[in-house]
N, C-alpha and C positions, 0 to 999 in steps of 0.2 A: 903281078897277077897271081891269082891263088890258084896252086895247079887241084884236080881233080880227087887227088891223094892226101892232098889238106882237109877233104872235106870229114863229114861226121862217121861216112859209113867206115871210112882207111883208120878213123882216127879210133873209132870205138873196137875196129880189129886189134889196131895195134896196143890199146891200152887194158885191154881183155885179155890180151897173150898170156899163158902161164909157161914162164920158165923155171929152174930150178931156183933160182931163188925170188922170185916172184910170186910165186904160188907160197912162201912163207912168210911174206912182209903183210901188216896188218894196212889194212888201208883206214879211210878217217872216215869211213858211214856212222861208226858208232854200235850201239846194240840195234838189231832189226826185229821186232816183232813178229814172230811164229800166228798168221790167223790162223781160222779155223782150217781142217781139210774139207768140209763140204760147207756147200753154199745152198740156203733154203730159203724159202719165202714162206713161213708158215700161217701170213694170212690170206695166203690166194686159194681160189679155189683151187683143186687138185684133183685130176685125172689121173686114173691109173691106168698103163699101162698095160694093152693085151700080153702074152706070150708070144714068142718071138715062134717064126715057122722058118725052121733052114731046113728048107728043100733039099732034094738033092740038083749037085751043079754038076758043069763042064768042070774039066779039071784046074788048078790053080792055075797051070802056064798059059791053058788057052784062054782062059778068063784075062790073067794078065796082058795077052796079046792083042784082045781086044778090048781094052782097055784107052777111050779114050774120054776128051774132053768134048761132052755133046751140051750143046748150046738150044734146040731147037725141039720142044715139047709139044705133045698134044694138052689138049684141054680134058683129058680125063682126069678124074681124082686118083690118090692111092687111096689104099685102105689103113686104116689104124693098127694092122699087125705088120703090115709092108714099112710101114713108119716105127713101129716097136724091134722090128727085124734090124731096119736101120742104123738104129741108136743101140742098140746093143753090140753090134758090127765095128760100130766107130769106135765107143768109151765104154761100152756094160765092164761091168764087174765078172770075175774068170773066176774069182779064188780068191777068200779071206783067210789068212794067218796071221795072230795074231793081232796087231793094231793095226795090220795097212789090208786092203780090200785092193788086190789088184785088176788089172786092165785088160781089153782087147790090146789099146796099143800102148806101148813104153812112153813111159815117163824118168824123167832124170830125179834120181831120189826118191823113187815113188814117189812125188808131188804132186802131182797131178793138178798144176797152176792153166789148166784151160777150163774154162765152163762151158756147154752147151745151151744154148739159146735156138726158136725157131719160130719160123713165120710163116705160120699156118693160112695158105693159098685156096687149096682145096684136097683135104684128106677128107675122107668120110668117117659121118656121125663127130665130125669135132669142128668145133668154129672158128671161124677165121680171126686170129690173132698174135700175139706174140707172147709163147711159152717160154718158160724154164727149164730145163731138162733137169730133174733129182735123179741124181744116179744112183744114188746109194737106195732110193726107193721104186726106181723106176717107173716113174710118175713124170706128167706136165706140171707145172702150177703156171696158172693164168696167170699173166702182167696186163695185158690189155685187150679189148677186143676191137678188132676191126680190122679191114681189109689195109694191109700195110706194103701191098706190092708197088704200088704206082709211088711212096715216098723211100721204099728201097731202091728202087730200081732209079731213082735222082738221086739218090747218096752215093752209088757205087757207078758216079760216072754213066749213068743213061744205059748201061748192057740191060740187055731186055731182055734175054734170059733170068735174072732176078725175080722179075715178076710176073714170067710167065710157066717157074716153074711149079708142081705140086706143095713144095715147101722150100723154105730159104733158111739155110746152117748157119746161126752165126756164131764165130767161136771169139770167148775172151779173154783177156787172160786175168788172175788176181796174182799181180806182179809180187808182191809177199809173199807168195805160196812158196818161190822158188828162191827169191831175195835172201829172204833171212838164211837160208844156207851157203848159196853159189854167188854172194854180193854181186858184185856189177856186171860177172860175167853171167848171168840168170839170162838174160836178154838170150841169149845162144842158146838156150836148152830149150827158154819158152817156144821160140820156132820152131825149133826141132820135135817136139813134144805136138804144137798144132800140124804138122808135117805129117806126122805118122798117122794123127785122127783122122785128115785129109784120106788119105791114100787110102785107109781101111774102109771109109765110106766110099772113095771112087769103085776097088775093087767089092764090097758089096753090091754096087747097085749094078754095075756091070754084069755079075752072078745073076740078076735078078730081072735084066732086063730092063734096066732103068735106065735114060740119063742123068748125068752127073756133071757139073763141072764149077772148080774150086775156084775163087776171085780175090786178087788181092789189092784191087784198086777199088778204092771209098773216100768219101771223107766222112774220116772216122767220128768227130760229134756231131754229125750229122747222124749214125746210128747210135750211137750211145746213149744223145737224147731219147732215141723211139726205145732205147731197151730201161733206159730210166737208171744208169749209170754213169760214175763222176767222169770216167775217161782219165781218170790217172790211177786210182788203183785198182781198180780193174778197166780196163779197156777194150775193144773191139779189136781183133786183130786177123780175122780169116772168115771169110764165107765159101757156101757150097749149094749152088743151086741142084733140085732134084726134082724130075720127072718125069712122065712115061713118051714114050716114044712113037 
């Protein structure tokens, strides 16, 4: 019988390991294609985004203290600056040098192999659908319109939180982004990298009086189809419901 340790997740540790001389043996992927570093839809329509309002807050530790995972939303809306506050909290751009535009949160290689995607529930003055995050423009672009909470909220397993929040985060990765440099081991950074987005949104909306809370159970072509991606390279890999309290 195959013990526990046979399986993919023990197997992909072990064979991801770098020791010292592992870290120098080529492996047999071959050359990996460098995409682009942004990802854009330049036939959607395009919403730009207000300016971001950072208030003043509670301090970081007491923010972080009360920091939790809240599941249970009122039916008001945000607003479209409370939603540009958000997105710049998670992934905005800090500081360009250079060729790389850096982050709110780290990226391994500066790569920055997560997209932003969102499913617009009820924010005001913007319609109910499924955006694009442009970061580098700080912009929506449309993918589609329509109310998408009730076939989110059956892709990630029935939590109904999904769609009963203000908006639904979904993050993807374009496994290439990180591939062509960190080959097989990319897998470990990509998480690591949606990890850190996570948590800068949790502790934003906490700051702001939001709730928040991040999902890691879907079936993932179940959204990939609604975002209109192959689910190989790039794919679905983390959501984060958001709204008020």
């Amino acid at each position: 019988m195959m013990s526990y340790k046979d399986g993919i997740a023990y197997q992909y540790l072990r064979e991801t390991k770098y020791d010292r001389e592992s870290i120098l043996r080529r492996d047999d992927l071959g050359p990996i294609p460098r995409p682009p570093v942004y990802k854009n839809y330049p036939e959607a329509a395009r919403i730009a985004l207000p300016k971001p309002a950072f208030e003043k807050t509670e301090s970081l530790w007491s923010i972080l203290n009360q920091r939790r995972s809240r599941r249970r939303y009122t039916p008001d809306p945000i607003s479209m600056t409370t939603l540009a506050t958000l997105l710049r909290a998670a992934q905005g751009i800090t500081l360009s040098a250079r060729d790389y535009q850096f982050r709110t949160a780290p990226s391994a290689g500066a790569l920055y192999p997560v997209e932003t995607y969102l499913s617009i529930h009820r924010v005001s003055d913007l319609k109910q659908g499924i955006y694009h995050f442009n970061v580098l423009d700080f912009a929506l672009e449309e993918i589609g319109q329509d109310n998408f909470g009730e076939h989110l909220t059956r892709a990630a397993l029935d939590q109904a939180m999904v769609g009963r929040g203000a908006v639904l985060f979904i993050w993807t990765a374009i496994v290439l982004r990180a591939m062509w440099k960190y080959r097989n081991r990319c897998i470990r950074y990509i998480f690591m990298d949606a990890g850190h987005i996570g948590q800068n949104l949790q502790v934003a909306a906490t700051a702001m009086g939001l709730g928040c809370c991040c999902i890691g159970a879907f079936y993932d072509d179940e959204i990939n189809q609604i975002l209109r991606i192959d689910g190989e390279e790039e794919t679905v890999i983390y959501l984060a419901a958001v709204g008020n309290l």
